[in-house]
Each structure stands twice: as structure tokens, then as C-alpha cells.
C-alpha positions as CSV (number, residue, x, y, z in Angstrom):
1,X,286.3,210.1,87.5
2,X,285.5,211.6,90.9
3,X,283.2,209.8,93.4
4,X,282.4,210.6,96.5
5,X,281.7,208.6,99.2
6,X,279.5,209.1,102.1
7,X,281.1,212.6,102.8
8,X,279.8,215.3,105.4
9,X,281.5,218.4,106.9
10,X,280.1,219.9,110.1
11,X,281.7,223.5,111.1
12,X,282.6,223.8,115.0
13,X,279.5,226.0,115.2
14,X,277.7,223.0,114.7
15,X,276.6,224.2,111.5
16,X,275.9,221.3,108.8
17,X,277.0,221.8,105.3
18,X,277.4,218.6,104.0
19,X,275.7,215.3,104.9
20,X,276.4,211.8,103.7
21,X,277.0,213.1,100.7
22,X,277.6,210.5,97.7
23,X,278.0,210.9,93.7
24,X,279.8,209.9,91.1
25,X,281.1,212.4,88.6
26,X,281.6,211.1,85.3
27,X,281.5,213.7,82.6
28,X,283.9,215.9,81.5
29,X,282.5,219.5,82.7
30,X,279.9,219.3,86.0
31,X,278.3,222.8,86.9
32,X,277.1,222.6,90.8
33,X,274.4,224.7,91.7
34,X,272.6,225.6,95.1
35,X,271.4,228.7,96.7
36,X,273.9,230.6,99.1
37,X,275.0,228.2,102.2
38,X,274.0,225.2,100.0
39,X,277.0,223.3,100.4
40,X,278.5,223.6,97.0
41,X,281.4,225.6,98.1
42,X,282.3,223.3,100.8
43,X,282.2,220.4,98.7
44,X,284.3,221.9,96.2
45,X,287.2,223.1,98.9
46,X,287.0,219.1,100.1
47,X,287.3,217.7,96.6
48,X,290.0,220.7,95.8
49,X,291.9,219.1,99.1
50,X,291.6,222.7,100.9
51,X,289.3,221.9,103.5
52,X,289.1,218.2,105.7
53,X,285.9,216.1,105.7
54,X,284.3,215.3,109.1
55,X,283.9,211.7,107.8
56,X,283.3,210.0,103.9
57,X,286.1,210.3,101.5
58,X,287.2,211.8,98.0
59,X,288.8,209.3,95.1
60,X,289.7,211.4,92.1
61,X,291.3,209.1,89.6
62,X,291.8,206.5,91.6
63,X,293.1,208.7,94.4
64,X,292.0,209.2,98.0
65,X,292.2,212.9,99.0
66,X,293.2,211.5,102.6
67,X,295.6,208.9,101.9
68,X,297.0,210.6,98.5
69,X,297.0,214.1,99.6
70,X,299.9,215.1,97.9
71,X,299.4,213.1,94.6
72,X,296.2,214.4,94.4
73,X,297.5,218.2,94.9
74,X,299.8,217.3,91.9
75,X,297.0,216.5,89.7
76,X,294.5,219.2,90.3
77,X,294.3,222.8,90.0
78,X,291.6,224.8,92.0
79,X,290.6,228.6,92.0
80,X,288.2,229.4,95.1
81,X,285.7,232.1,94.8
82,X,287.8,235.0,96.6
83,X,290.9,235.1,96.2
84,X,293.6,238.2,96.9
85,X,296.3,238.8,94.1
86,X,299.8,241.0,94.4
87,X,298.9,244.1,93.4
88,X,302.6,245.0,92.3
89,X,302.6,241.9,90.0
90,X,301.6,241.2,87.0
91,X,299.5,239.2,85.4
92,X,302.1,237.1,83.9
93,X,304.3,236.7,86.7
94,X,301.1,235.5,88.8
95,X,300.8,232.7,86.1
96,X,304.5,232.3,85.9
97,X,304.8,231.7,89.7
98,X,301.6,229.5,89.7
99,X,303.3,227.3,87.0
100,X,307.1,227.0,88.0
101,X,305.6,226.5,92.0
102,X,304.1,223.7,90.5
103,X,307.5,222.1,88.9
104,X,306.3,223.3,85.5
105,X,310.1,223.9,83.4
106,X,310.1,227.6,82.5
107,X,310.2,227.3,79.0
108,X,307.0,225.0,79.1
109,X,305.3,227.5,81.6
110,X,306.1,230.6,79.5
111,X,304.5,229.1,76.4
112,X,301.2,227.7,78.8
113,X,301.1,231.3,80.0
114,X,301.1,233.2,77.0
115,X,298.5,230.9,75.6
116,X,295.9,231.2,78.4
117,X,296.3,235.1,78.2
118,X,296.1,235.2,74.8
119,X,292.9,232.8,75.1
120,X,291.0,235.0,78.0
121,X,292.3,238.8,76.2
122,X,294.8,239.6,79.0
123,X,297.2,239.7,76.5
124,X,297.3,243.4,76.0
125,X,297.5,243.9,80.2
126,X,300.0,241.0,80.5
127,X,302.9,243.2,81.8
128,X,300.4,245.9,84.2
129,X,300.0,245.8,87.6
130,X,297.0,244.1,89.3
131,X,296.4,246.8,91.6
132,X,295.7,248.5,88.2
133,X,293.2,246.4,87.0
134,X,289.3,246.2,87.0
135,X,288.4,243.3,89.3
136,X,286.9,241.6,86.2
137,X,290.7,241.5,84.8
138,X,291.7,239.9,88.3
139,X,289.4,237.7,87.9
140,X,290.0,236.4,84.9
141,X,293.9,235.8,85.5
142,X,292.9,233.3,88.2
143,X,290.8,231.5,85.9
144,X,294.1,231.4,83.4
145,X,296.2,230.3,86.2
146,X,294.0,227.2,86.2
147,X,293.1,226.9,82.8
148,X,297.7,227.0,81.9
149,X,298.2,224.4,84.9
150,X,297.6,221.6,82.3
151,X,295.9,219.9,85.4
152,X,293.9,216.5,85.0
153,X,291.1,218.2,87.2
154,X,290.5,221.6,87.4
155,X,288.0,223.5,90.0
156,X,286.3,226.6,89.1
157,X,284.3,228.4,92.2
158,X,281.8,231.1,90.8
159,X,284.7,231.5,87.9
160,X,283.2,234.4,85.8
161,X,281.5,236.4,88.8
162,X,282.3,240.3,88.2
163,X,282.8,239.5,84.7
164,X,280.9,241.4,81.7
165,X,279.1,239.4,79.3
166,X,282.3,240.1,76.7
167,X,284.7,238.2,79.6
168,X,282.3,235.6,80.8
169,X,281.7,234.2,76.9
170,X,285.6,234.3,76.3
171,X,286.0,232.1,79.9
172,X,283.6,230.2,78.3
173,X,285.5,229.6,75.1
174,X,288.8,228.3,77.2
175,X,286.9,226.2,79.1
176,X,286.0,224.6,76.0
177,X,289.1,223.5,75.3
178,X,290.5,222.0,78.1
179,X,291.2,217.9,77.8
180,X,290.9,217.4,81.4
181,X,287.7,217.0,84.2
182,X,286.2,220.5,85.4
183,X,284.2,221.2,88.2
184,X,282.3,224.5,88.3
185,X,280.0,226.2,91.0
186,X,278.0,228.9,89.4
187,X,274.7,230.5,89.8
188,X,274.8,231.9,85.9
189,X,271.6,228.9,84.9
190,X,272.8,230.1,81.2
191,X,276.6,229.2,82.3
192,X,275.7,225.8,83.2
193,X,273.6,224.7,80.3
194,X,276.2,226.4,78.1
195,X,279.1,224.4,79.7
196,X,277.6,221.1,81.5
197,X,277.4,217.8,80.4
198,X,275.6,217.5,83.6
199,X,274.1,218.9,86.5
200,X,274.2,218.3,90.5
201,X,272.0,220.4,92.1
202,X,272.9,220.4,96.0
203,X,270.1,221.9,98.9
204,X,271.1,222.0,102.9
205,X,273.7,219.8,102.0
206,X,272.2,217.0,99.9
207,X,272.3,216.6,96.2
208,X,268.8,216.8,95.2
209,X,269.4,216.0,91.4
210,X,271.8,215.1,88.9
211,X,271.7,214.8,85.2
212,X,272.3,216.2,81.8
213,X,270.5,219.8,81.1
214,X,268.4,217.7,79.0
215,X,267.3,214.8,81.0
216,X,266.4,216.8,84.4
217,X,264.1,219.5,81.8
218,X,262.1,216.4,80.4
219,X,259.6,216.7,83.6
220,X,258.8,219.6,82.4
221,X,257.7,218.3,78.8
222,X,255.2,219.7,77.3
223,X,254.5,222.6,79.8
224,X,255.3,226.3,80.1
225,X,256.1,228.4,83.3
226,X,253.1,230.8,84.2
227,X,253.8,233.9,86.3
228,X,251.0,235.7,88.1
229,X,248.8,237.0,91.1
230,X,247.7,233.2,91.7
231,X,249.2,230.0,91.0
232,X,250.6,226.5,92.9
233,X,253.9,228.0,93.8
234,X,255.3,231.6,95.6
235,X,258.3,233.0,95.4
236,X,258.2,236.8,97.1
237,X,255.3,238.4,96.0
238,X,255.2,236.2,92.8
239,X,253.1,233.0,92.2
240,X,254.6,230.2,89.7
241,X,252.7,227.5,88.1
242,X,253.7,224.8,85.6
243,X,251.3,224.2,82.3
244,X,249.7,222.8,79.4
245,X,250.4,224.9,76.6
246,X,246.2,225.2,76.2
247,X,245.9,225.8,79.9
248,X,248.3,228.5,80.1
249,X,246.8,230.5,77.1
250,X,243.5,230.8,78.7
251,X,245.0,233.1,81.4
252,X,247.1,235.3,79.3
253,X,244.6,237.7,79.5
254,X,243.5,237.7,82.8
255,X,247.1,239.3,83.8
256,X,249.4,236.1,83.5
257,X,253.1,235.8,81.8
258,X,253.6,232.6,79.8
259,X,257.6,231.7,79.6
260,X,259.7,228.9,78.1
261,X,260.8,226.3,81.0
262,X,264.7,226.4,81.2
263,X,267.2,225.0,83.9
264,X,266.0,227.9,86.1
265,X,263.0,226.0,86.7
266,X,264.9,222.9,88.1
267,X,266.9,225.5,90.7
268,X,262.9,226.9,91.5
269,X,261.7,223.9,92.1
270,X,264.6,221.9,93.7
271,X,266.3,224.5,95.4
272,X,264.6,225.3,98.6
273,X,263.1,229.0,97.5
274,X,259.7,227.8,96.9
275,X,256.6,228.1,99.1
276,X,253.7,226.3,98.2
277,X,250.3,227.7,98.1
């Protein structure tokens, strides 16, 4: 389990990107989402132990990140979103390095590697350069770094962005199969409801709402999303409204577009895009 207790993380610039924040993370795969500079990327780096909290704490399996730094750092692995490889190695010495650096023998870390690349189709580019790669192929060696550490928690920033739809359903797949905790930021809404057994949706810093896919749609039970020149909520030049089945059928013909209500609607809604009226 992670919790987290009462953390915040103020920037020199005075900037605020986290404040008093405090969850507990139960479940086996959480997806964070937020807009861009909601705080999800900050809280991952302080949970991941690469970035110190201005005040609040960590405890990841019964471990503080400030009194267990280095126990904790045993026990997770953590891919940020950008990241720079060795363009003169290749893909398996990148996993090989990860793996022995973390005191993984080289017979078990040669059998973890060739399993992950196998699993995420870098197989067939295991001995090529990086420099020689597609940045997709980058990116998906980072995420088999992580995936081979055999790491009780593992931390996925924006994992499959770059990625075709071919690569972002086999990093799917991998993910899967992993025993231990994940943590993923994403903005893919059809990555997190594939993955998640729940949700934290974070805005200016606060968690806004937490659940299963499942439990944070039922608000929306028994209504449809309606898109048009009118309607309760603007985004752009677009107006939103949630309704009755009935209630939205009497418009499609006065220029309105009647859609299914999916985990998008939680990140309109909650997210800080929307302007009422």
C-alpha cells in the first residue's frame, strides 16, 4: 500500500504543485490523471524518491521515503516521462545495466531481460543501437527496464507517449502481468480504464476524485453527453451538457451530437477546463 500523508511541494518560484495532499493507494494498478501542471508528475517524482517534499510524507509498504530512502529505492522502480538513452547502446545492455546496477545476478538479469523484450517486441532490435531507433522503440525499452526490475512498486510517467496504437496495446499486455503495485500518469482516458482498478484524478494540486472507473461514471447514470451551439458547460468554442436519454433526443435535430459518457467526462468535469454558462 502507498499512503500519503499530508504532502505539498512548493518550487522556489513560489509555484504550488502540491498541497496537503493525502490518499491512500490500495489497488494494484492506479492511473493519475490531471491536465498539464496538475501536480501528477510531481507527486509521482516524490513517491518515486526523485524529488523532496516541502512537508507531509510518503510510506510505501510500511516505508517512509524520508527515513527509509534507501530501502525504499531498493524496492521500487520508476521511469519518468523524459528520459535520454546511450545512443551507442543497445537495448539490451540498457536493461542489462539497469538490472545488474540494481544487484540483480547476471544470469537472473539476462533471463528478466530477454523476457521483457520478448514481451514489448524489442526482441528483433535487441542488439541495435538506440540512436538507430524510432523514439517509440526508445520508449518502449524504458518501460522494459521497469517492467524486468521485478520491483514491488513500479512508476510509469506518461509510459506509452509516442507510441502507435500496435506498441501502446503490447505495453498494455506487460503491464498485465506484473505481481507487484503500479503507478501510472497518463492522459490516454482509454489507457486508464483499460488498466485501473482505480482512478485519482488531481487539479492545481489536489486530488479531486478517486475511485474505480466504474464507481466515479455512476453520476453520470442514466444520461448521455450532448455537444452543441448551446448547452450548461463550454469548452473552446464547444458547449457540453449532460442528459436524459428522452431529453437529449429532442435536440438531435436541431444540430446537437448525442455521445456515450466515458471517463473523459470525469476529466471534463473535474479537471479545471470547463467554463460554465
Amino acid at each position: 500500500m502507498i499512503e500519503i500523508k499530508n504532502l505539498s511541494k512548493r518550487y522556489s518560484d513560489g509555484t504550488k504543485a502540491l498541497e496537503h495532499v493525502s490518499l491512500k493507494l490500495k489497488k494494484r494498478v492506479t492511473c493519475i490523471l490531471g491536465r498539464n501542471g496538475a501536480g501528477k508528475t510531481t507527486l509521482t517524482r516524490i513517491m518515486s524518491t526523485q524529488l523532496k517534499p516541502s512537508s507531509g510524507t510518503v510510506v510505501i509498504n510500511g516505508l517512509d521515503i524520508r527515513d527509509d530512502v534507501d530501502e525504499v529505492r531498493g524496492r521500487l522502480s520508476s521511469i519518468p516521462q523524459e528520459v535520454d538513452p546511450w545512443d551507442i547502446a543497445s537495448p539490451e545492455e540498457h536493461i542489462m545495466m539497469y538490472l545488474t546496477a540494481r544487484g540483480i545476478g547476471r544470469h537472473e538479469a539476462k533471463r528478466y531481460a530477454e523476457e521483457s523484450m520478448k514481451e514489448l517486441g524489442l526482441w528483433e532490435v535487441r542488439d541495435k543501437a538506440m540512436g538507430d531507433l524510432s523514439g517509440g522503440m526508445k520508449r518502449k525499452c524504458f518501460v522494459a527496464m521497469a517492467l524486468a526490475s521485478q520491483a514491488e512498486v513500479i512508476f510509469l510517467d506518461e509510459p506509452t507517449t509516442g507510441l502507435d496504437p500496435i506498441s501502446r496495446i503490447e505495453v498494455w499486455a506487460a503491464l498485465r502481468k506484473i505481481k507487484g503495485t503500479i503507478v501510472i500518469t497518463t492522459h490516454y482516458m482509454e489507457e486508464a480504464k483499460e488498466l485501473s482498478d482505480e482512478v485519482v484524478l488531481i487539479d492545481k494540486g489536489r486530488p479531486v476524485m478517486q475511485g474505480s472507473v466504474e464507481e466515479l461514471l455512476r453520476k453520470f447514470k442514466g444520461k448521455v453527453r450532448v455537444e452543441g451551439p448551446a448547452g450548461r458547460y463550454r469548452i473552446g468554442g464547444m458547449h457540453i451538457s449532460y442528459l436524459t436519454t428522452a431529453a437529449a433526443k429532442r435536440l438531435v435535430d436541431k444540430g446537437y451530437t448525442i455521445k456515450q459518457v466515458s471517463l473523459e467526462d470525469l476529466f471534463i468535469i473535474h479537471g479545471g477546463g470547463l467554463i460554465e454558462g
